[in-house]
VOGU-3710 file (C-alpha; in Angstrom, 3 decimals, decimal comma):
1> xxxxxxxxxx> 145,847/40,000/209,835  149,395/40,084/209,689  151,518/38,932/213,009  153,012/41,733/215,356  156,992/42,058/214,616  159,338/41,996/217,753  162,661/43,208/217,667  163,963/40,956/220,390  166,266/38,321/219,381  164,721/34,837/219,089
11> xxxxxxxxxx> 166,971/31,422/220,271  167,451/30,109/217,187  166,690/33,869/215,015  164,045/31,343/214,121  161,847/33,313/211,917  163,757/35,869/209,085  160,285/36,290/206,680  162,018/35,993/202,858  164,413/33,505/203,742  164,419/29,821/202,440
21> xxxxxxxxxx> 161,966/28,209/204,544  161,395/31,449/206,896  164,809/30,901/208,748  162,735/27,987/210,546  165,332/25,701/209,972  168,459/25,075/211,792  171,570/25,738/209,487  174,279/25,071/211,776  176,929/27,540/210,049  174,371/30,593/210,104
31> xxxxxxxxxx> 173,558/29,686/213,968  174,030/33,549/215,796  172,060/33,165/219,245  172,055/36,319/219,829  169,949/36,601/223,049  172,944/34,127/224,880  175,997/35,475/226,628  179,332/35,588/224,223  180,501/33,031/226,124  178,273/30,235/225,917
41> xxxxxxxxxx> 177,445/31,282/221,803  181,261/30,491/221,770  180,678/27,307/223,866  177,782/26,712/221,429  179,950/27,486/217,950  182,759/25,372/219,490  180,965/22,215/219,837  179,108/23,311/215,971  182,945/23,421/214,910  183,748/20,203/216,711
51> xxxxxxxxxx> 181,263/18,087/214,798  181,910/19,719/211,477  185,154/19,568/211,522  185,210/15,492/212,388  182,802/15,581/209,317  179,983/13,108/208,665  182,059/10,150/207,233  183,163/9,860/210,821  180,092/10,162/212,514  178,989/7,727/210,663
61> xxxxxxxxxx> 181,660/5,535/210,781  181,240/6,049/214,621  177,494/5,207/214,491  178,123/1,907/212,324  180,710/0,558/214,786  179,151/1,452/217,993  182,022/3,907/219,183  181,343/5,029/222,594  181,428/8,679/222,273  184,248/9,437/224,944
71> xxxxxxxxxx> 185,539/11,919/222,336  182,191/14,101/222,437  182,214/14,062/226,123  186,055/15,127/226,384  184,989/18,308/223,623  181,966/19,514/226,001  184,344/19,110/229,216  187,256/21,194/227,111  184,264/24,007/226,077  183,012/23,683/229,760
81> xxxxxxxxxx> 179,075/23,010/228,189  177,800/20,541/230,751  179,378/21,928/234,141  178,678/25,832/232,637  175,186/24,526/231,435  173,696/22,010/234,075  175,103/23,350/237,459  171,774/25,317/239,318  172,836/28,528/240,176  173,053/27,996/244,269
91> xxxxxxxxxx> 175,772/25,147/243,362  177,720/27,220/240,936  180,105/28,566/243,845  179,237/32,151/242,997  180,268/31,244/238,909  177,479/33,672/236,997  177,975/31,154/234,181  177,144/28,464/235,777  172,957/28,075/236,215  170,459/26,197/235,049
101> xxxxxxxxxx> 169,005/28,240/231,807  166,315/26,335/229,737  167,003/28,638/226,600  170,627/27,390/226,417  169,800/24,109/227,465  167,268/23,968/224,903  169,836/24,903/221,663  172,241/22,380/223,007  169,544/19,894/222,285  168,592/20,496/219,226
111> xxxxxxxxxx> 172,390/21,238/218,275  173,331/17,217/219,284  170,788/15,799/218,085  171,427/17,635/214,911  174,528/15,901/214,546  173,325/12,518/216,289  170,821/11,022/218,951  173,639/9,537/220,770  175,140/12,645/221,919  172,142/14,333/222,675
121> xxxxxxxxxx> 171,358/11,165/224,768  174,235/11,005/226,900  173,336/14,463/227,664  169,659/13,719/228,166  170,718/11,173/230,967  172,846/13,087/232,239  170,636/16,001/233,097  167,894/12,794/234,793  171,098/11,713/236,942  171,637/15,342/238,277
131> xxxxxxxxxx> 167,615/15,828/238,785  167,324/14,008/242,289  170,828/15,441/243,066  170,067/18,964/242,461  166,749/18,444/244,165  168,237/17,141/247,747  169,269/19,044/250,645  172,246/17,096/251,250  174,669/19,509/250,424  177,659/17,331/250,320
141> xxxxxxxxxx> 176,366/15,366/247,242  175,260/18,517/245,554  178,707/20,073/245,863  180,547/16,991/244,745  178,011/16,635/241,697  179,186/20,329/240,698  182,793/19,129/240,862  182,301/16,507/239,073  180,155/18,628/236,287  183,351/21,150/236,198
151> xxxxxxxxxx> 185,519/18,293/235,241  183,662/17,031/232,080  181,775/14,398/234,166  178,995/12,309/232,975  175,710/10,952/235,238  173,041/8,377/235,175  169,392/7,701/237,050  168,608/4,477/238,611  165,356/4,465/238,209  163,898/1,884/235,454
161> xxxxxxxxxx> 164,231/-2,313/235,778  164,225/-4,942/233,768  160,813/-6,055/234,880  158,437/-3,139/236,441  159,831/-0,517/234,070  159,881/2,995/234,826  156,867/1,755/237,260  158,427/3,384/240,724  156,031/1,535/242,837  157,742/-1,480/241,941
171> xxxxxxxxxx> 161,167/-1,345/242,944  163,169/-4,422/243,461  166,220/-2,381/244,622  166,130/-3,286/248,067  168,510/-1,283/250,907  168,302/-3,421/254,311  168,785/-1,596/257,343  172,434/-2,535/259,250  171,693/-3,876/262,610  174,203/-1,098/264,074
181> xxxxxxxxxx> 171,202/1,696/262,595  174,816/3,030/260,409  173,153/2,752/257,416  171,529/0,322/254,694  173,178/-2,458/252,334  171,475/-2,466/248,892  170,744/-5,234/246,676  169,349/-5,519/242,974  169,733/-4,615/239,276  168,930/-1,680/237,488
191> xxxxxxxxxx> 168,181/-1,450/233,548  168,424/0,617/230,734  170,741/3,056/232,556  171,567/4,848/230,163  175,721/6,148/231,111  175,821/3,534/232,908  179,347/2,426/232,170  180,754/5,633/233,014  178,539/8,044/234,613  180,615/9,808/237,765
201> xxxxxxxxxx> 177,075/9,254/240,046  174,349/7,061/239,692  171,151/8,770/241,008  169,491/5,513/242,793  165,853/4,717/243,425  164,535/1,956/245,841  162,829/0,645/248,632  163,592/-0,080/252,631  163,263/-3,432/253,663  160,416/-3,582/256,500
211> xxxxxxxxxx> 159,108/-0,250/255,186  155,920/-0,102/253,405  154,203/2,555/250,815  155,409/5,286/249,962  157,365/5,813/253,398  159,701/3,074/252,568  161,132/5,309/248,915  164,673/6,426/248,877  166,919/7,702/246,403  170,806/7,292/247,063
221> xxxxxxxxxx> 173,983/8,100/245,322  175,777/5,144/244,263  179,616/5,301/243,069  180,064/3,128/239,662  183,873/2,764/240,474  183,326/1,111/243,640  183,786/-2,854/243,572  180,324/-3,709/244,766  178,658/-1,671/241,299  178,774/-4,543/238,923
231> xxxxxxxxxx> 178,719/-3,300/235,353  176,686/-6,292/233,565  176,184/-4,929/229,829  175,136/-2,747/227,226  171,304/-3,466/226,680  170,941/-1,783/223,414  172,380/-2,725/219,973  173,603/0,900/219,456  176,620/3,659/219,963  174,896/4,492/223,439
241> xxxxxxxxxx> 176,020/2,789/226,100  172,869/1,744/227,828  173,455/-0,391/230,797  172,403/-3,059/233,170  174,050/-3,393/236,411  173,692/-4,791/240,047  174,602/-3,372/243,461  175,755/-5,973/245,364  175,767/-5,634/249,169  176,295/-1,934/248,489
251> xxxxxxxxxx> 176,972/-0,262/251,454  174,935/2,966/251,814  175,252/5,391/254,455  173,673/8,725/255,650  175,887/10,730/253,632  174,802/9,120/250,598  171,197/9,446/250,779  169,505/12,171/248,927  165,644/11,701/249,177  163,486/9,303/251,500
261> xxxxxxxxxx> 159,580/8,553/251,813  157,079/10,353/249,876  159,987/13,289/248,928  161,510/10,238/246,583  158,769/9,276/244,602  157,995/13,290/244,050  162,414/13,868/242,862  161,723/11,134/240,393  158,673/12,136/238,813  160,102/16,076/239,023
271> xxxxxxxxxx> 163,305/14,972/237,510  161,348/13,448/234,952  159,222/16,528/234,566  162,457/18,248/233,266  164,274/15,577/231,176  161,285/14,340/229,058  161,211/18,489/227,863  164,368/17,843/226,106  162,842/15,170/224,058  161,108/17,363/221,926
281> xxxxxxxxxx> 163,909/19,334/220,788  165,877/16,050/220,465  163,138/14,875/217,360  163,533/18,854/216,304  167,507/18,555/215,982  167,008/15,142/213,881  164,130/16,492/211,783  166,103/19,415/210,478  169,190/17,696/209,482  166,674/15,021/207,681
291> xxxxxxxxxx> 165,236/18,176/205,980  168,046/19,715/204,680  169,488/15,991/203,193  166,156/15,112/201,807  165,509/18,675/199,723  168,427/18,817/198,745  168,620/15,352/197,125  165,142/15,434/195,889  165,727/18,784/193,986  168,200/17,893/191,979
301> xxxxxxxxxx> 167,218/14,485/190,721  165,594/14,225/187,499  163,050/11,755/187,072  160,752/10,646/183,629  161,923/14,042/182,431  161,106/16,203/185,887  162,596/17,229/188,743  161,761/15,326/191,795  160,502/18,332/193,337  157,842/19,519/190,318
311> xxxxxxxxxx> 155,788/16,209/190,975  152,345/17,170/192,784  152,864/14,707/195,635  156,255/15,855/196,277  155,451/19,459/196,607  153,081/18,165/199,039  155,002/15,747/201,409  157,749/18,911/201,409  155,375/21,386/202,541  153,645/18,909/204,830
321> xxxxxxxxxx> 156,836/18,244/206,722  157,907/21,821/206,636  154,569/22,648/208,163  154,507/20,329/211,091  158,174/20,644/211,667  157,432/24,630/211,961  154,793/24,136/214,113  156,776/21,464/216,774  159,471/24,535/216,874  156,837/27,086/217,443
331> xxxxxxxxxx> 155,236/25,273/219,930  158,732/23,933/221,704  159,979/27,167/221,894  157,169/29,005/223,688  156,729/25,822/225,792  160,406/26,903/227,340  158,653/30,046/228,542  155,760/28,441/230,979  158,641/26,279/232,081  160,803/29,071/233,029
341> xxxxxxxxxx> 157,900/30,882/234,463  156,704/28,213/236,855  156,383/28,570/240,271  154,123/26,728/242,839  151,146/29,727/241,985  151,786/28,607/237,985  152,118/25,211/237,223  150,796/25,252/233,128  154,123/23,451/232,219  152,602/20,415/233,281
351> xxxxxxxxxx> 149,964/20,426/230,800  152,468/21,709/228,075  155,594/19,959/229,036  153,941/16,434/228,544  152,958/17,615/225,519  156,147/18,842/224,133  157,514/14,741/225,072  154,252/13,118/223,426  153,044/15,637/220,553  156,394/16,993/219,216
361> xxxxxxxxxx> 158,102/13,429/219,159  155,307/12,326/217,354  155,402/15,071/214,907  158,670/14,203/214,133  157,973/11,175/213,116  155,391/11,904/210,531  157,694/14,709/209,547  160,474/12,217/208,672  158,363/9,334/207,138  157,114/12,097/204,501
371> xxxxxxxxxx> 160,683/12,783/203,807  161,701/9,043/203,114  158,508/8,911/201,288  160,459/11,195/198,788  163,993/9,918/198,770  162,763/6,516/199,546  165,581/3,656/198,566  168,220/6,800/199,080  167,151/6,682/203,158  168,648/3,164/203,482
381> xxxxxxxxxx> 172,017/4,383/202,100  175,327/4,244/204,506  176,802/7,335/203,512  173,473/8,872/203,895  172,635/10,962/207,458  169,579/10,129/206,934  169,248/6,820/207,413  170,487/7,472/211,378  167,204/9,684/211,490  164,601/7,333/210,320
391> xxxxxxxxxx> 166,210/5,041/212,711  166,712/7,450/215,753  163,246/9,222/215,215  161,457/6,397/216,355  163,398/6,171/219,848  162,004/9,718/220,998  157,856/9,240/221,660  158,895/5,973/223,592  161,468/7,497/225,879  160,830/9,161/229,509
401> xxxxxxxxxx> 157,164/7,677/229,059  155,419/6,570/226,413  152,751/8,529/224,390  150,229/6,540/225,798  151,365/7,731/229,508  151,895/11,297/228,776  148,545/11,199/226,967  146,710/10,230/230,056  148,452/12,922/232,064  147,339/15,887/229,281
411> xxxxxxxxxx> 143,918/14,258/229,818  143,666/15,218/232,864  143,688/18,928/232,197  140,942/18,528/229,656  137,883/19,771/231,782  140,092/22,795/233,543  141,377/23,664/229,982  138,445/23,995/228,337  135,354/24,911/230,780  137,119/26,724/233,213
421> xxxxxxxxxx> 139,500/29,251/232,438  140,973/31,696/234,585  140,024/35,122/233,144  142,731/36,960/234,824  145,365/34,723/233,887  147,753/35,644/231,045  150,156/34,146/228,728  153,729/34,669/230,271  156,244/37,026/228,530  158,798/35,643/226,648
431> xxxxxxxxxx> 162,204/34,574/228,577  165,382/35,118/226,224  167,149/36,989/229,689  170,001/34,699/231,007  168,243/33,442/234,188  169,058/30,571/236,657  165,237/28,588/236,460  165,121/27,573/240,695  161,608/25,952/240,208  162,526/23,117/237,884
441> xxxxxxxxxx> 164,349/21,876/241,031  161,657/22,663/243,879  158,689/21,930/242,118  157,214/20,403/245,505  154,885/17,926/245,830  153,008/16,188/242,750  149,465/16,221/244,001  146,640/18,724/243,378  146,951/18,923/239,354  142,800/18,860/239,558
451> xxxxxxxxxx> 143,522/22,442/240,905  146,184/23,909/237,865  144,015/26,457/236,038  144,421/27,701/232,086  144,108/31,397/230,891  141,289/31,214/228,285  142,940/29,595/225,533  140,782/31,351/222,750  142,432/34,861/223,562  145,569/33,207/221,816
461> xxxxxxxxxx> 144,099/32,532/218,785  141,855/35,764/218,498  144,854/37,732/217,041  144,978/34,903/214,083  141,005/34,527/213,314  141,481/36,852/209,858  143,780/33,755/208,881  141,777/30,827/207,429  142,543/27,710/208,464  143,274/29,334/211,909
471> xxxxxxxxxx> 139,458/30,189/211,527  138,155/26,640/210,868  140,442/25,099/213,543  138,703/27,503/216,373  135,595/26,004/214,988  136,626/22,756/215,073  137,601/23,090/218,790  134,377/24,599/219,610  132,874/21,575/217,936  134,586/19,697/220,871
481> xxxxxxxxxx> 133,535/21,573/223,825  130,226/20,792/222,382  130,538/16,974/222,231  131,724/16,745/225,586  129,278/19,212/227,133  126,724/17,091/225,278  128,074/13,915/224,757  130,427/13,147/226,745  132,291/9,851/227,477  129,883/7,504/229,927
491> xxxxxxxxxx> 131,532/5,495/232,614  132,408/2,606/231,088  134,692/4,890/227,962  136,139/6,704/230,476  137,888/3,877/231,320  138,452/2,576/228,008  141,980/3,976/227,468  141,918/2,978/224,056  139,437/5,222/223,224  140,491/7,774/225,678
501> xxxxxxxxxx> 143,886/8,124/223,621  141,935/9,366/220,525  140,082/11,635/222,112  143,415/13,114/223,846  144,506/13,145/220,257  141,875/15,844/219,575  141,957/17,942/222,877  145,732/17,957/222,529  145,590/19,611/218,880  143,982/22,828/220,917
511> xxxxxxxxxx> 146,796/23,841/222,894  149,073/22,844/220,736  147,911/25,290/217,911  147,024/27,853/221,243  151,472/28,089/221,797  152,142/27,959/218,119  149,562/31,203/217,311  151,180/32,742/220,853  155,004/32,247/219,340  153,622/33,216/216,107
521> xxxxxxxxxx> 152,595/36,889/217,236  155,931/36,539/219,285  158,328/36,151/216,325  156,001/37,305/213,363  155,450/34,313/211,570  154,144/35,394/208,240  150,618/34,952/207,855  150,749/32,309/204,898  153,103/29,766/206,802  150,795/29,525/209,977
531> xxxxxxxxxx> 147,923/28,889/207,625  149,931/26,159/205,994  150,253/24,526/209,595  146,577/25,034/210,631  145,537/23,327/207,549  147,704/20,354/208,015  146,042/20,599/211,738  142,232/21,004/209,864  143,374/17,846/208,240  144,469/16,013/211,356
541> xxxxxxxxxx> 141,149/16,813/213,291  139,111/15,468/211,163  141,315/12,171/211,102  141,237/11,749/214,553  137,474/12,531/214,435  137,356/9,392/211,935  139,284/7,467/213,895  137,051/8,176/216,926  133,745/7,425/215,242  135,531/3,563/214,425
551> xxxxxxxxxx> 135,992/2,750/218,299  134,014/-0,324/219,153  132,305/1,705/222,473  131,453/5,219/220,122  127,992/5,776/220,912  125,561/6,953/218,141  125,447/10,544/219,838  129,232/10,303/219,205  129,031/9,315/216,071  127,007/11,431/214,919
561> xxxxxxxxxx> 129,317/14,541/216,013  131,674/13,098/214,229  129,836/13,087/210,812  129,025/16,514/211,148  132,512/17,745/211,963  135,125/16,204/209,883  135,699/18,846/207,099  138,538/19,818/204,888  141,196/23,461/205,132  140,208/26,153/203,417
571> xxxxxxxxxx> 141,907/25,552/200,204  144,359/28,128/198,733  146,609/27,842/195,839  148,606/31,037/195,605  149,256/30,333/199,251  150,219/26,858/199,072  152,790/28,006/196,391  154,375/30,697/198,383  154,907/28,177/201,207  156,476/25,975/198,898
581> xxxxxxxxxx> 159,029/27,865/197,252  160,316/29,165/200,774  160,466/25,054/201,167  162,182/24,915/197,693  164,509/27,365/198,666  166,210/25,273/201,236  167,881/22,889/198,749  171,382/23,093/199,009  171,562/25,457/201,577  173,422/23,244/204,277
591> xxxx> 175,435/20,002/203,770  177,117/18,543/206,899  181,035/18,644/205,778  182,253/14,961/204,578
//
């Protein structure tokens, strides 16, 4: 069945059926955006301009010698990206440009990290310092966090330390109350603050002395420029500046205080909520760069009297990567519309947000290692891009949570997801309309997930069942309802996390392919590339399924399922080929300028 066309205008006019590799891929000098205002595609093109005009000689150069980036950030302030870009609408003093639009905010990650993980990380942070800003009622530190956004300024969250982690119920950032009740003096270090060294606020998290539970959380606005911040170092060997520092008798008043009690612990996991989204366009940005660089070396080497790209294991690592990179864009990209749909009676985006951190970062990894499988020895190379993405890829699953965290979060879902749908529930529309997205900054308390309820996945997949592999992959995940309805995990796995993790691996490949065969009908894929993804994703199943049956605690019931599921795609020459000349046909179609 072929997919419905649309005439609307997709964010990155990501599918053009007949171009080299379906117009998936970001080409940076064919970007038009046409569902953004003229404005910000001129914002967009300007910093596109910026970075191609430096070249990739200095980039690089840059990246080797650990160049903070001050020149990026003075560009974005000059184009007006961050304060246009990250200012919610109510703190935009009436500015219709100013608002907090996930679309945009989406291409500007992908766009940086295009060019380099560093500036899409300073960024990144950025948008983590403004979360528990944004989020607070105390108007005076909103307004002077808009300021500061209009001027080109930079921010930071103080949440993570050197030895709990990103673990908020361990804080050893202590504010003791002054014995006048004026405020609180704060002591203690923060680590791996990333803008650290320069950020205009520092979103603080800690604890009241005397205060226990969650009662005693507070977050505070801390000023880097006064003399009781001490700026200790850079953590990381790298371009970012990454910091450690320590408050020392930091004075903290009322006016500084932006969350307390329970309200704190819910603005850092929110803010959270929002940055770790970004990550997965972040691996996207990387990926594509790494795609064009690869192809187009491969191609036109000749090797024992062949091109690189005629050799059978080639063809496949190219159209393996091409696949799963398609598919983390697909999915990324409707992803953006449950987030910009939320609202306290639809909270989905938890369940797909999570995934977008943990599943697409992860992607991207195996999408790069096939590359450098190809141009091997050439991926260590200076001059190379490439050897910044097989080095950056790796930071993404591990940031803003770990796969193994945001794993255990999509596992909770699971049993609403699959056994109890809500039949009057639909997919949401798609959301290219400028918009300021309010909900990403009152998302409310982070209790009652237990209650978050699905539409019935399979409706998303009916329109694809003519398609093959889509076929076997339905069957697969009916396969899977069946093993836990029948054999399910007993007590003692359910708290094995180790094999818990492999079984997420499974239920997470369902709604993963449920938002890719949604965007597909959105965009009209063409039939032959989603078949291409759904048998890398038959592939992948019965992988995990292996892997599964090898865990010490699989019971023979388990096992069992396991040997009667894992299976192999529907095999399909003619449309193998087809996907790989549109992957063919990407060779030399974009090279950064020197």
């Amino acid at each position: 069945m072929e997919p419905t066309q649309v005439a609307a205008a997709d964010p990155m006019e990501m599918v053009r059926p007949g171009a080299p590799g379906d117009g998936l891929i970001l080409n940076p000098n064919e970007w038009r955006l046409d569902h953004l205002d003229p404005e910000d595609r001129q914002r967009l093109r300007g910093i596109v301009e910026w970075f191609e005009t430096r070249g990739q000689e200095a980039l690089k150069d840059a990246d080797r010698d650990h160049v903070w980036y001050r020149d990026f950030i003075d560009a974005q302030a000059e184009l007006g990206i961050f304060g246009a870009f990250l200012t919610p609408e109510r703190d935009g003093g009436g500015d219709p440009a100013r608002r907090w639009d996930t679309s945009r905010i989406c291409a500007f990650n992908e766009i940086t990290a295009f060019y380099g993980l560093a500036y899409w990380y300073t960024w990144q942070v950025t948008i983590l310092g403004l979360g528990p800003l944004f989020m607070s009622e105390n108007d005076a530190a909103r307004e002077k966090a808009a300021e500061l956004l209009g001027d080109g300024a930079i921010f930071a969250f103080g949440l993570s330390e050197r030895e709990h982690g990103a673990d908020i119920y361990s804080t050893d950032m202590v504010l003791t109350p002054n014995v006048d009740g004026s405020g609180w003096t704060a002591s203690g270090e923060k680590y791996y603050i990333g803008n650290g060294n320069e950020a205009g606020i520092v979103s603080v998290f800690g604890r009241v002395e005397g205060i226990d539970g969650p009662e005693g959380y507070i977050f505070f606005a801390a000023d880097p420029e006064r003399d009781e911040y001490e700026l200790i170092r850079n953590v990381v060997n790298s371009q970012n500046y990454v910091s450690q520092f320590r408050l020392n008798d930091y004075v903290v008043t009322e006016e500084d205080v932006l969350h307390t009690g329970p309200t704190a612990f819910d603005a850092a996991l929110n803010t959270v909520n929002i940055g770790k989204f970004n990550l997965g366009f972040g691996s996207i940005g990387i990926c594509e760069h790494a795609f064009w660089e690869a192809i187009t070396h491969a191609d036109s080497r000749v090797l024992y009297g062949m091109k690189v790209t005629d050799f059978p294991h080639v063809r496949q690592a190219f159209t393996d990567a091409f696949a799963r990179l398609a598919g983390m864009k697909l999915f990324a990209y409707r992803a953006a519309d449950y987030m910009r749909t939320a609202s306290p009676e639809d909270r989905r985006y938890l369940l797909f947000d999570p995934i977008t951190k943990m599943k697409v970062t992860s992607e991207g990894e195996k999408v790069v290692d096939l590359l450098w499988d190809v141009i091997a020895a050439k991926g260590f190379e200076r001059d190379m891009w490439f050897e910044m993405a097989a080095r950056d890829i790796r930071a993404l699953p591990k940031l803003e949570g770990t796969v193994h965290v945001n794993m255990a979060l999509v596992l909770k879902f699971m049993a609403s997801y699959l056994f109890d749908p809500d039949t009057d529930l639909e997919a949401p529309e798609r959301m290219l309309e400028p918009g300021d997205d309010t909900f990403l900054f009152d998302q409310g308390p982070t209790k009652g997930l237990s209650k978050i309820r699905f539409a019935d996945w399979e409706k998303s997949y009916e329109p694809f069942l003519g398609v093959p592999n889509v076929e076997k992959f339905v069957g697969l995940a009916h396969s899977f309802k069946e093993l836990l309805a029948t054999a399910p995990p007993d007590e003692a796995q359910q708290k094995d996390l180790d094999f818990l993790l492999t079984l997420g691996e499974l239920f997470t490949l369902i709604p993963y392919g449920q938002l890719i065969c949604e965007q597909a009908a959105l965009v009209g894929l063409p039939e032959d590339t989603l078949d291409q993804i759904f048998d890398v994703f038959v592939r992948d199943f019965s992988a995990y399924a292996t892997e599964l049956m090898g865990k010490a605690s699989t019971t023979e019931a388990q096992a069992e399922w396991v040997r009667n599921t894992i299976t192999r795609p529907v095999v399909d020459e003619e449309r193998f080929e087809a996907v790989w000349e549109k992957t063919r046909a990407l060779a030399g179609g974009y090279e950064m300028r020197p």
